[in-house]
C-alpha positions as CSV (number, residue, x, y, z in Angstrom):
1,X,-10.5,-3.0,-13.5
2,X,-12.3,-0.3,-12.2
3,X,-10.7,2.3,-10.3
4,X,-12.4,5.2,-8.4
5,X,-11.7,8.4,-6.0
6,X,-13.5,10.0,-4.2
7,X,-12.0,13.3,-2.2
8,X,-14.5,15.1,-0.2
9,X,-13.2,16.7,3.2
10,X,-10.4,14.7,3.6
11,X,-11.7,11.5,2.7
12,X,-10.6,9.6,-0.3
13,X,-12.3,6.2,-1.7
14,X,-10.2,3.6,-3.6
15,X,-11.9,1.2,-5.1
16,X,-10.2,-1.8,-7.0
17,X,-13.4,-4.3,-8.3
18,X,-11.7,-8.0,-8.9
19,X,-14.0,-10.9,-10.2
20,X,-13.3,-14.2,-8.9
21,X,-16.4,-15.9,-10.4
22,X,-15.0,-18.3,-13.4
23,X,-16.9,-19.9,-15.7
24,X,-17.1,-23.7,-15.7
25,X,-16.9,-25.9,-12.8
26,X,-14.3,-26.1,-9.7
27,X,-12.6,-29.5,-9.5
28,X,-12.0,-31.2,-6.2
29,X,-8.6,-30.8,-6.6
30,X,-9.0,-27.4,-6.7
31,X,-10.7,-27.3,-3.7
32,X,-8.8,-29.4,-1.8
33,X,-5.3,-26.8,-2.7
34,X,-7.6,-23.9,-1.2
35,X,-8.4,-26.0,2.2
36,X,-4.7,-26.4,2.1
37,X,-3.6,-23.0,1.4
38,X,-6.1,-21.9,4.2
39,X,-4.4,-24.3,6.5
40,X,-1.1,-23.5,6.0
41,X,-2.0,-20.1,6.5
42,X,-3.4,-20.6,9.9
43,X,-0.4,-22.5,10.8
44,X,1.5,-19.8,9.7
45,X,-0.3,-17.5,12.1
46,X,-0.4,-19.4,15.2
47,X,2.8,-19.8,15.1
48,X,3.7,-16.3,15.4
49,X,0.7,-15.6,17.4
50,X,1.5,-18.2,20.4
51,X,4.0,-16.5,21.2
52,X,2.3,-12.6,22.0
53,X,-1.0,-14.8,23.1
54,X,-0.3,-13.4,26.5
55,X,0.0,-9.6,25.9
56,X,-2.3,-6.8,27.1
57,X,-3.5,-3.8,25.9
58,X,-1.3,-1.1,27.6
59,X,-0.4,2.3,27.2
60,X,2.8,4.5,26.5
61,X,4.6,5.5,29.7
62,X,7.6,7.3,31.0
63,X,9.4,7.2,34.1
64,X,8.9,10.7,35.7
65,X,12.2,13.2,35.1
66,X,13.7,14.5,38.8
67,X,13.9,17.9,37.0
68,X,10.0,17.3,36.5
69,X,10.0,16.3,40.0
70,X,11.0,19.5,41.5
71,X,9.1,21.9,39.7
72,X,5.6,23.3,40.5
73,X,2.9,23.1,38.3
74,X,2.5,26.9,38.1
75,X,6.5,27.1,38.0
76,X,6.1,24.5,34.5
77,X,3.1,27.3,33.1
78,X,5.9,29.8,33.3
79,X,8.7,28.1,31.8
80,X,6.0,26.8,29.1
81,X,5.2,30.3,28.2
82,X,8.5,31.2,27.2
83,X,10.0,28.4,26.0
84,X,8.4,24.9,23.8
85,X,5.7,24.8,21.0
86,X,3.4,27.2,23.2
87,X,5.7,29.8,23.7
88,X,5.8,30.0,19.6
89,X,2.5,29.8,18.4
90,X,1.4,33.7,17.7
91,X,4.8,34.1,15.7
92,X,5.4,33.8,12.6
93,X,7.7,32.3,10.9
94,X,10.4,34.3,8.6
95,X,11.4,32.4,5.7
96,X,14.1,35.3,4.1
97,X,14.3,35.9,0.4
98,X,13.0,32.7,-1.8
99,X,14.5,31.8,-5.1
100,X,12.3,34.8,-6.7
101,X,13.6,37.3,-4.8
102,X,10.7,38.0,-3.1
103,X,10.5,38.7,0.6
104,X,8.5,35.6,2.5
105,X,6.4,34.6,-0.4
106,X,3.0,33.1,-0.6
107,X,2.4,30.8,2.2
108,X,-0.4,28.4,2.2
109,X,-2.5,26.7,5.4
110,X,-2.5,22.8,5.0
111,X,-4.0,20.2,7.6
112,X,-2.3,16.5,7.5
113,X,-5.8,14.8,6.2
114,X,-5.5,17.4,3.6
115,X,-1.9,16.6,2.6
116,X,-2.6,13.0,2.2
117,X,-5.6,13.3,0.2
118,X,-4.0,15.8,-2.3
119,X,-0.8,12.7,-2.6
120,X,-3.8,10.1,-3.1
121,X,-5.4,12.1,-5.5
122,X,-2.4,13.3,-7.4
123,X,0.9,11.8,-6.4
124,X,3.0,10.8,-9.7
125,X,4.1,7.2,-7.9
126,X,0.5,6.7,-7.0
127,X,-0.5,7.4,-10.7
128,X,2.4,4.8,-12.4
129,X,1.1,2.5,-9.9
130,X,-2.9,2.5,-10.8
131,X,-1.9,1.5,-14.7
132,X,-0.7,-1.5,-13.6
133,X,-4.0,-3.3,-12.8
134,X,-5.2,-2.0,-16.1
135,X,-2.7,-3.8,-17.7
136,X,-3.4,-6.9,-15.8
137,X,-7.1,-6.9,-16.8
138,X,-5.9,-6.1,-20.2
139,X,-4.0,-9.3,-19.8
140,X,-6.7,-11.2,-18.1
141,X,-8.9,-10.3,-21.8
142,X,-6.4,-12.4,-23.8
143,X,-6.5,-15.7,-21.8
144,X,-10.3,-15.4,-21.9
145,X,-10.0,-15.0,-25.4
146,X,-8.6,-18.4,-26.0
147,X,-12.2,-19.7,-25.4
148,X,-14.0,-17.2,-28.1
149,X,-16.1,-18.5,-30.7
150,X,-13.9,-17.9,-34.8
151,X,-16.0,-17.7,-37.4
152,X,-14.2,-18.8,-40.8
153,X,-14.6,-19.0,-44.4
154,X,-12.3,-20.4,-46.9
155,X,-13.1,-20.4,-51.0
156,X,-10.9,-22.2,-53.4
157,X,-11.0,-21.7,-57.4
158,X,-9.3,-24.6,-59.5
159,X,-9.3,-24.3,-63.3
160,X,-7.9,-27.0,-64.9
161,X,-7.2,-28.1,-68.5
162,X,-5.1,-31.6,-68.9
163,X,-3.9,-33.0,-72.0
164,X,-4.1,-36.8,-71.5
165,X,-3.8,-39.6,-74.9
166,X,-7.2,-40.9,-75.9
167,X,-8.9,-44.1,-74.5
168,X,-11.8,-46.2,-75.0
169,X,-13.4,-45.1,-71.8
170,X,-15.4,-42.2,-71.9
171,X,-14.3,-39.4,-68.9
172,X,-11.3,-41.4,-68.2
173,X,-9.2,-40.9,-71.8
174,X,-8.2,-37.9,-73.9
175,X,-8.3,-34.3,-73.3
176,X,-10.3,-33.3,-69.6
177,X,-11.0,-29.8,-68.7
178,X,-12.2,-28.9,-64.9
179,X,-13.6,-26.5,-62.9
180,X,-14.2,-26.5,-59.4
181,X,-15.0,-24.0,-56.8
182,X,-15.2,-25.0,-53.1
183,X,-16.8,-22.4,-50.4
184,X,-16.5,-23.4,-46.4
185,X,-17.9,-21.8,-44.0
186,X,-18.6,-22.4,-40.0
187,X,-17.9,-21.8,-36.2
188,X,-15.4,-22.7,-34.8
189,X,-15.2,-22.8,-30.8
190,X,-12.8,-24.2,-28.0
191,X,-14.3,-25.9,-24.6
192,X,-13.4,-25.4,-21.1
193,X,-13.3,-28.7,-20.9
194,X,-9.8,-28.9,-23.3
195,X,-11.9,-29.7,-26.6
196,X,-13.4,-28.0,-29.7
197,X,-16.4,-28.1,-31.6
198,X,-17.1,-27.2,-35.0
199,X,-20.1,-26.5,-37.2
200,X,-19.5,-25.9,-41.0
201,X,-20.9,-25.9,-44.8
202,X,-19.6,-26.5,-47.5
203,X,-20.5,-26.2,-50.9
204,X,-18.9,-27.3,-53.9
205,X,-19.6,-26.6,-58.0
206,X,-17.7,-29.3,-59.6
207,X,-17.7,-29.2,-63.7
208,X,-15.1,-31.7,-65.5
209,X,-15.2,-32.2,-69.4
210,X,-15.5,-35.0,-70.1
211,X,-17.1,-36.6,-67.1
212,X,-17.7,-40.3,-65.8
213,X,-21.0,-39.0,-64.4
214,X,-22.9,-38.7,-67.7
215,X,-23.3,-34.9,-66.5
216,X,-20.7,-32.1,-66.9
217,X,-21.9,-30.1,-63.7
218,X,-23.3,-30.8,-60.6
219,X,-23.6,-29.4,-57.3
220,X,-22.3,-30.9,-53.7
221,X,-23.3,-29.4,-50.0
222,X,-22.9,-30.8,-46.6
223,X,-23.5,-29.4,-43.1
224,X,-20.8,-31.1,-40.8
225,X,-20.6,-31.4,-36.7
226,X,-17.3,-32.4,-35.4
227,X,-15.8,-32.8,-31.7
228,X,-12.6,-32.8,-30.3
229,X,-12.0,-33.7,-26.8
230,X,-8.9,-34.9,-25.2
231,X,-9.9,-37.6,-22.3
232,X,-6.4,-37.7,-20.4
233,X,-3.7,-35.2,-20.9
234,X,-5.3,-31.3,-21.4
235,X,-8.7,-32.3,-20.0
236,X,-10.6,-30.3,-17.0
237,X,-11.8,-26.8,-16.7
238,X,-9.1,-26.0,-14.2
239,X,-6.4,-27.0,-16.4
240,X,-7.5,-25.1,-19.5
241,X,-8.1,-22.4,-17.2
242,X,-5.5,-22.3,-15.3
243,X,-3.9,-19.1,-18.0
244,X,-7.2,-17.3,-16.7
245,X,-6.7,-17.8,-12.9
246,X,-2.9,-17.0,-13.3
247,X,-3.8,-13.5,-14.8
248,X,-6.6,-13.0,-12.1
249,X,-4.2,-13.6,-9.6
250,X,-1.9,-11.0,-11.4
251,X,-4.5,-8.8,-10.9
252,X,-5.0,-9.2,-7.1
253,X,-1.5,-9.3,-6.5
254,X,-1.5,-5.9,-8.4
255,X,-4.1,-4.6,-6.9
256,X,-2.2,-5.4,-3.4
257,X,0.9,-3.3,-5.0
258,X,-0.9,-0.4,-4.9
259,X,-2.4,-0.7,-1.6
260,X,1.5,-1.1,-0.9
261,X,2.5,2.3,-2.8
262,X,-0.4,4.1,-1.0
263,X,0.5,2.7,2.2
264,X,4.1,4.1,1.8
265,X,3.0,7.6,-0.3
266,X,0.7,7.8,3.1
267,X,3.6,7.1,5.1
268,X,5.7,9.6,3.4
269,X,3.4,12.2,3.4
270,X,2.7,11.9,7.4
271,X,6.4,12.1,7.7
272,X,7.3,14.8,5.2
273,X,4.4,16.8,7.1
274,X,5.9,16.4,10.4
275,X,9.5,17.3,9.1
276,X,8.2,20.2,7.4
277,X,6.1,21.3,10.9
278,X,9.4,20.8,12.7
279,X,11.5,22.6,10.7
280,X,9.2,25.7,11.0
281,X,9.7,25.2,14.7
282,X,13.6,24.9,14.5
283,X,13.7,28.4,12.5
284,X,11.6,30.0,15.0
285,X,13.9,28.8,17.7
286,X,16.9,29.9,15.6
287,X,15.4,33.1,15.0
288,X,14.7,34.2,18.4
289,X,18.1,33.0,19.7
290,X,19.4,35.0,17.1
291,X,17.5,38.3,18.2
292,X,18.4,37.4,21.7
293,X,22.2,36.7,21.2
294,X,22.6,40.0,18.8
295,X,20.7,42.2,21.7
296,X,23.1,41.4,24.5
297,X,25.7,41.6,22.3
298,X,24.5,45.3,21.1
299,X,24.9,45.8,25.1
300,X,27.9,44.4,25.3
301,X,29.3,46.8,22.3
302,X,27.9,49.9,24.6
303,X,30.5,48.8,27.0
304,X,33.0,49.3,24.3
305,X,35.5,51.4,26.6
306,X,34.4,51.1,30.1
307,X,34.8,47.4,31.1
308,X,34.4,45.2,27.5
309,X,37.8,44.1,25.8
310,X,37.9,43.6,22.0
311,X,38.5,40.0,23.0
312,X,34.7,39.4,25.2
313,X,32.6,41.6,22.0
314,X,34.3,39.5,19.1
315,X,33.9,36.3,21.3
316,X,30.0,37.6,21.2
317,X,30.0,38.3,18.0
318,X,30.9,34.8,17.5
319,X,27.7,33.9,19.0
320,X,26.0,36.2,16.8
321,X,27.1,34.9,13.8
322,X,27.0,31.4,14.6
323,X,23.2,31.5,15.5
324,X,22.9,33.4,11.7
325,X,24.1,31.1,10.6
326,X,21.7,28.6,12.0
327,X,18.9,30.9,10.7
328,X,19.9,30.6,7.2
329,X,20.6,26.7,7.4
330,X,16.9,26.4,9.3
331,X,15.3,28.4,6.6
332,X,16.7,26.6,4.1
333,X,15.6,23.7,5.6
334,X,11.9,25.0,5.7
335,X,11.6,25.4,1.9
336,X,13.6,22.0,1.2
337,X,10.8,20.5,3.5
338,X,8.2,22.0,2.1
339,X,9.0,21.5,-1.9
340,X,9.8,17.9,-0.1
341,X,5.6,17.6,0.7
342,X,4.6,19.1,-2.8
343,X,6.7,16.9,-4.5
344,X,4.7,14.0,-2.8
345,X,1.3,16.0,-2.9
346,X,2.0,17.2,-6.6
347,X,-1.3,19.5,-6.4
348,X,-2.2,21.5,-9.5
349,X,-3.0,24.2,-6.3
350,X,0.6,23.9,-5.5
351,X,3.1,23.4,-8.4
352,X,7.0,22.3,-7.4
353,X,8.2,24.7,-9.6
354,X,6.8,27.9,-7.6
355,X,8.0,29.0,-4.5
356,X,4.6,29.0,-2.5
357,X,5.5,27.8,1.1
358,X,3.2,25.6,3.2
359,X,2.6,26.0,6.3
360,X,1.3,23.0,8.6
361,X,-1.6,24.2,10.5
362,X,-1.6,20.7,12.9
363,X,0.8,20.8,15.5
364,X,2.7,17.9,16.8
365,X,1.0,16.7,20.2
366,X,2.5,14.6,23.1
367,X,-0.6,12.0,23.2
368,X,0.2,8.7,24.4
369,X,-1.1,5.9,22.6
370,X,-2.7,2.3,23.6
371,X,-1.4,-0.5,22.0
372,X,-1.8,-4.5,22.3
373,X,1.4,-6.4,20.5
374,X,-1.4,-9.4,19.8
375,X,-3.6,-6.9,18.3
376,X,-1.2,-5.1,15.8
377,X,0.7,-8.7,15.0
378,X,-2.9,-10.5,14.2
379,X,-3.7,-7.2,12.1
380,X,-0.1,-6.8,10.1
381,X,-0.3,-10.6,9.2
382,X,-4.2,-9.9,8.0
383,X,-4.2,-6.7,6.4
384,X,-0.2,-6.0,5.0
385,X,0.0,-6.4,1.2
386,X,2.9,-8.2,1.2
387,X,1.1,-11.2,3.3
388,X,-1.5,-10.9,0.7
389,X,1.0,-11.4,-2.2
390,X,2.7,-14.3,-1.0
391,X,-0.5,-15.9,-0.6
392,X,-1.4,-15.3,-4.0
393,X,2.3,-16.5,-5.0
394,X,1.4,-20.1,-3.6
395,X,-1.9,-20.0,-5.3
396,X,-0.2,-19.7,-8.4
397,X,2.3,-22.7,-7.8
398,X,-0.5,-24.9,-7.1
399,X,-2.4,-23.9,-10.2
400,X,1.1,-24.5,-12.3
401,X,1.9,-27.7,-10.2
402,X,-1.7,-29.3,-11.3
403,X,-1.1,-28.2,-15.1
404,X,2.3,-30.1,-14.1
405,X,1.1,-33.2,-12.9
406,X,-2.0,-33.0,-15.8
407,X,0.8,-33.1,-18.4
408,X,2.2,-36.5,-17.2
409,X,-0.6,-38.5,-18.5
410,X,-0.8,-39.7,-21.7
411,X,-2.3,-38.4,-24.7
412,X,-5.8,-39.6,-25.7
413,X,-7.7,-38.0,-27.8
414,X,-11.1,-38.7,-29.5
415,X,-12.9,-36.9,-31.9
416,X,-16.3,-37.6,-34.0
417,X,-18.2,-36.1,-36.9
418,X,-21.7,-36.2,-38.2
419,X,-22.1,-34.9,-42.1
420,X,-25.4,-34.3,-43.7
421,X,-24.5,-34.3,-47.3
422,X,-26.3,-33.1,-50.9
423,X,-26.6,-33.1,-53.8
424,X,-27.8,-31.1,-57.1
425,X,-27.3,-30.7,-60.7
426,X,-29.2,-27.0,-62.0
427,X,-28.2,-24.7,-58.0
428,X,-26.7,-24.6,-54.9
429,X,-29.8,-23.7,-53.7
430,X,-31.1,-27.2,-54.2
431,X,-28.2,-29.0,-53.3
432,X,-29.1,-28.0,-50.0
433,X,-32.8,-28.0,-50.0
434,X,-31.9,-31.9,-50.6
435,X,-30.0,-32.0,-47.4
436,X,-33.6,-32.0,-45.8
437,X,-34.2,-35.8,-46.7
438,X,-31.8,-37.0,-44.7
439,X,-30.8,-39.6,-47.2
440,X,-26.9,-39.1,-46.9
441,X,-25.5,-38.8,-43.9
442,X,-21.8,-39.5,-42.6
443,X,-20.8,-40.4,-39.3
444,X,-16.6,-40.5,-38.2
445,X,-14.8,-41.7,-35.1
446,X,-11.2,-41.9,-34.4
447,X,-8.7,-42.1,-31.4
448,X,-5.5,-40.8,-31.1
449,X,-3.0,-42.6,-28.1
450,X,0.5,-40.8,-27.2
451,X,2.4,-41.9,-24.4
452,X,6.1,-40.8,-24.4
453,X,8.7,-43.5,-23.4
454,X,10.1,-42.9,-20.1
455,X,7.9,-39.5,-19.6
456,X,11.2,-37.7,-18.3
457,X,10.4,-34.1,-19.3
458,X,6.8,-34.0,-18.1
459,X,8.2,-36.0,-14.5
460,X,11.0,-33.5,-14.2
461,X,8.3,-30.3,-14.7
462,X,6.4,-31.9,-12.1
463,X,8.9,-32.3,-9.6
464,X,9.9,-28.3,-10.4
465,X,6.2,-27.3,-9.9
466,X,6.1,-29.4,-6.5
467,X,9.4,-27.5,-5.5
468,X,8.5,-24.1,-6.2
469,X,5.2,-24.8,-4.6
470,X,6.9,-25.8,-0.9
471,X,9.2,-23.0,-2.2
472,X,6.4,-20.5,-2.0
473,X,4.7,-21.5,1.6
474,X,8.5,-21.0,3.0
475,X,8.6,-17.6,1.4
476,X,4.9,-16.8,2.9
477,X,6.4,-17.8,6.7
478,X,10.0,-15.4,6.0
479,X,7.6,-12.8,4.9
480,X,4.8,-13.6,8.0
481,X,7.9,-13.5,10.4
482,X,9.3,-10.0,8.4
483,X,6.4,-8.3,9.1
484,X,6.2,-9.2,12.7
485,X,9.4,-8.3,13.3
486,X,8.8,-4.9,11.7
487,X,5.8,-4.5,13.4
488,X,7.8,-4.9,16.6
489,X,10.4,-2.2,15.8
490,X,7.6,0.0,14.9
491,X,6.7,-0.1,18.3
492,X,9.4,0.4,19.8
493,X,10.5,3.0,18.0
494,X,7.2,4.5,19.1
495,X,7.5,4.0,22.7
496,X,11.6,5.5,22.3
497,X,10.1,8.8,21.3
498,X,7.5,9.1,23.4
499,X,10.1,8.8,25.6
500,X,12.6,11.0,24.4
501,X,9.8,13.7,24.5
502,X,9.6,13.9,28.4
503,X,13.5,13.6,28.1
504,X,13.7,16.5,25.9
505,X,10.9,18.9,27.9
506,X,12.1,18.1,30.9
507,X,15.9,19.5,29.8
508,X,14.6,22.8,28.0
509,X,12.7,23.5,30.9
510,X,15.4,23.1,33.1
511,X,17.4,25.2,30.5
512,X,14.7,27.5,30.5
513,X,15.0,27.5,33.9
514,X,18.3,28.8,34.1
515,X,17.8,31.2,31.9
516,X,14.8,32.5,33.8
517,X,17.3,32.8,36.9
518,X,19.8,34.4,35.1
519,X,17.3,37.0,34.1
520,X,16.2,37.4,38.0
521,X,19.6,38.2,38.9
522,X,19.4,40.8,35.9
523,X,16.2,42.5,37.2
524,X,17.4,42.1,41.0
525,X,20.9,44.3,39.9
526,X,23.4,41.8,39.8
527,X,26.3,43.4,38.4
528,X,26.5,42.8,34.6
529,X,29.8,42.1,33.6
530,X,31.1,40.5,30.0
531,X,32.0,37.7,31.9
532,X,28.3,37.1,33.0
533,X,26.8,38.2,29.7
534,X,29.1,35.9,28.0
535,X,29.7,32.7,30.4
536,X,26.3,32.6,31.8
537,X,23.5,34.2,29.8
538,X,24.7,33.8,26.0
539,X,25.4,29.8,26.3
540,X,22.3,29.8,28.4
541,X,20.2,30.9,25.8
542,X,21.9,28.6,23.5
543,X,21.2,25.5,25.6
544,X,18.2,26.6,25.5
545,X,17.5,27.3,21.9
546,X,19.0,23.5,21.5
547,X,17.4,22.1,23.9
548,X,13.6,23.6,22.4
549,X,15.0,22.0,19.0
550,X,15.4,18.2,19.9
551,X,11.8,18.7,21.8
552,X,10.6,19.5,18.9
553,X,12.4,16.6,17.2
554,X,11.1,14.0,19.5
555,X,7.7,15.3,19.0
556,X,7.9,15.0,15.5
557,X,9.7,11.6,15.3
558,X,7.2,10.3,17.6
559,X,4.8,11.3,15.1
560,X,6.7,9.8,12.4
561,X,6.7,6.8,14.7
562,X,3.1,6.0,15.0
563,X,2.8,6.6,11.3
564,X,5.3,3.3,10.5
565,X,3.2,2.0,13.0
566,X,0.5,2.1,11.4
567,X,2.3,1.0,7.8
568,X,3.5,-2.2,9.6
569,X,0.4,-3.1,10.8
570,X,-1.5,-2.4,7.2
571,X,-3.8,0.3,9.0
572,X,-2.2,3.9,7.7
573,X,-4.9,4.1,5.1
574,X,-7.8,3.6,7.7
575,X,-5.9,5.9,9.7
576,X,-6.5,8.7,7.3
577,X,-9.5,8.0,6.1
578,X,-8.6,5.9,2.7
579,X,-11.1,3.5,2.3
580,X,-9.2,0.8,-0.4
581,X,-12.2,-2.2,-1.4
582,X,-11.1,-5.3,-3.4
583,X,-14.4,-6.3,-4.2
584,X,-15.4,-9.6,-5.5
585,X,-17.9,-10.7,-8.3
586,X,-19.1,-13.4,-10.0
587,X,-18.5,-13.4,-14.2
């Protein structure tokens, strides 16, 4: 099998070449399992299709939020510049000490396209997986082998020396001595069709003393054709082929695996990207809640004597410390993330074992998508591996259920033989310039019948091949109603986030907007007490900070989201410009 990548910009090429062309002809029977399998497949299809034969495209909605509602649009700018994705995108993040003890570390700039081209390219899972169609052609080489042409020679050297009681009859009484030496050599070569045909020599020096021939050494050559062919049982190129089909099959259905493990590396990648781009956010949050928290509590401290107990500044520093502690957990979380997406990327550029931190340069966006449940149901049942497999799967039983139902008959056999034979008294050499007359030549014909009383194993293989065979287009519907049903959760799950995103936004802006208010009454002179510092404006700003880390959450499961989307429905490669071809050929 020929494999080949191609990485340029983003865009990787995955070629898998598969030959379906086989040498000898299809039977009937063959063809009528394939209209079968085609039928059964459509079946399969409408089935699930009837019932989604009415859906529309549409797109992803949300019912509007009353906090929404009652806000301005310039009134949303404002709370948008100091609180979301926006009001973080000119700061950096701080990562703390790494496991070097260096202070922030190399960071490196990755886009998603790049990510998943770097995993395609060099993810270890990814790599196991390509070997395995290798194998499988290695394997489809041996059962084409069974039909090569063997070239043979055997030689033989007898010496004898007999004592035997003397006669009357010379040659046939007293002492003999012989000497023979017999050389065969030919081609031998097994048929499609079940048979085999041979073409030999052989030539034989013969010397006996005494001998009945009134010579003591002669020469003997022959040229010989014979044919095998069985007529009942083991006839047909599709049941002496069947070995070859099974492995090509293997190789398709291997093939398919990998599309699989690059669908889900894909998957992984999209959703370690997104983690790792949220987790960034969260520490930035954290970060600035942090300097927020430990600046009011500073002020608090400078009331240390005048109207601050020891009770209100250790209750801040509570605050304090609790929101460090966030900090460390988030950075943490950051360089678990990140060594999570080289792991899967496993870039020479970017070795595990360092501590270089990437940084995702694509930000999360709140897009809705279009969607039509026919669509993505008629494409999962099309383009998902595992749909592909199971088809396979029943090709296989039918292939074993015809070698089945081939090994019920009986046993009949013919073979025949035509000899051209020579020979010579001074050579070899002229023993087989005499096979030119033509003046010896042997034909052979024989028959062989078998028919086993009661035929009870062969009848009881059959009826197992028939079994597994139904067995297999049951296994094809579970897995056709498997992947609808994923497909369906998928979505879903898609249209949850998207939802949960105006849920989320609309609550940190209405945190935000608190806080904002709180810091009006600030500015306007409103007495600032402990109590107000404490009560109102330090849990404020926690709200807040928790409130900008689930909208960040929702944005990147809604991410996450369309990219098992995408899995379920086969497409994730397209998606990011994999481009996997089975191609077909003819041997």
């Amino acid at each position: 099998m020929i494999l080949k990548e191609r990485i340029k910009t983003g865009f990787v090429t995955i070629g898998v070449v598969s030959a379906f062309g086989l040498l000898g002809c299809e039977s009937p029977m063959e063809r009528s399992d394939e209209q079968t399998l085609r039928e059964s497949m459509i079946a399969a299809h409408r089935a699930h299709l009837s019932a989604v034969s009415e859906g529309r495209v549409i797109e992803l909605s949300r019912e509007p939020s009353d906090v929404e509602s009652e806000l301005s649009d310039e009134r949303r700018r404002e709370l948008d510049e100091i609180s979301g994705l926006d009001a973080y995108k000119d700061i950096q993040t701080d990562t703390g000490t790494d496991l070097l003890g260096q202070d922030g570390g190399r960071v490196v700039d990755l886009s998603l396209r790049e990510a998943v081209a770097l995993a395609v390219k060099n993810n270890l899972d990814l790599q196991i997986a390509r070997m395995t169609p290798a194998i499988s052609e290695a394997r489809i080489v041996q059962a084409k082998a069974v039909f090569d042409a063997t070239f043979f020679t055997n030689a033989n050297y007898t010496k004898l020396d007999t004592p035997q009681p003397g006669g009357f009859v010379p040659g046939l009484s007293g002492n003999t001595k012989r000497e023979d030496v017999e050389l065969s050599t030919g081609i031998r070569k097994p048929l499609i069709s079940g048979g085999q045909i041979t073409l030999q020599t052989d030539l034989n020096r013969n010397e006996a003393v005494p001998s009945v021939f009134g010579v003591n050494k002669f020469y003997d050559a022959d040229v010989l054709v014979n044919l095998e062919q069985p007529l009942l049982r083991n006839f047909g190129s599709d049941i002496n082929r069947s070995n070859i089909v099974l492995a090509q099959n293997d190789r398709m259905a291997e093939a398919q695996e990998l599309r699989q493990q690059l669908l889900e590396t894909a998957s992984q990648v999209e959703q370690g990207y997104w983690n790792l781009a949220f987790t960034h956010q969260q520490l930035r949050v954290r970060v600035r809640l942090l300097e927020r928290s430990t600046e009011d509590r500073d002020r608090l401290i400078e009331r240390r004597g005048y109207d601050a107990s020891p009770v209100e500044i250790t209750e801040a520093n509570s605050f304090v410390e609790s929101h460090r502690a966030d900090v460390i957990r988030a950075r943490a979380d950051v360089r678990d993330a990140s060594d999570q997406l080289k792991r899967l990327m496993n870039a020479p550029s970017l070795p595990l074992a360092d501590e270089t931190l990437v940084m995702p340069i694509d930000q999360p966006a709140d897009e809705a998508i279009e969607f039509s449940l026919l669509d993505l149901v008629t494409t999962a049942l099309r383009q998902r591996p595992e749909m592909q497999i199971a088809l396979l799967d029943i090709k296989d039983s039918s292939v074993r259920q015809r070698v089945a139902d081939n090994a019920r008959l009986p046993l009949l056999n013919v073979a025949a033989s035509v000899g051209v034979n020579g020979v010579a008294i001074p050579n070899g050499q002229q023993a087989y310039n005499n096979l030119g007359d033509g003046d010896f030549i042997d034909y052979i014909l024989g028959a062989q019948f078998e028919m086993p009383i009661g035929n009870r194993s062969a009848e009881g293989l059959y009826r197992q091949r028939q079994i597994e065979r139904r067995a297999t287009a049951l296994v094809y519907q579970r897995q056709a109603q498997d992947v609808v049903l994923q497909v369906k959760v998928a979505l879903r799950n898609v249209q949850t986030s998207y939802e949960l995103i105006g849920a989320t936004r609309a609550a940190r802006r209405a945190a935000a907007d608190n806080l904002r208010a709180i810091e009006v009454q600030e500015a306007s002179g409103v007495a600032l007490t402990p109590q107000f510092l404490i009560n109102q404006k330090l849990s404020t700003q926690e709200r807040l900070a928790n409130a900008e880390v689930q909208e960040a959450r929702a944005l990147s499961d809604y991410h996450n989201a369309i990219a098992q989307l995408y899995q379920s429905a086969g497409t994730l490669l397209e998606r990011n410009g994999i481009d996997f071809r089975i191609e077909s050929g003819v041997e």
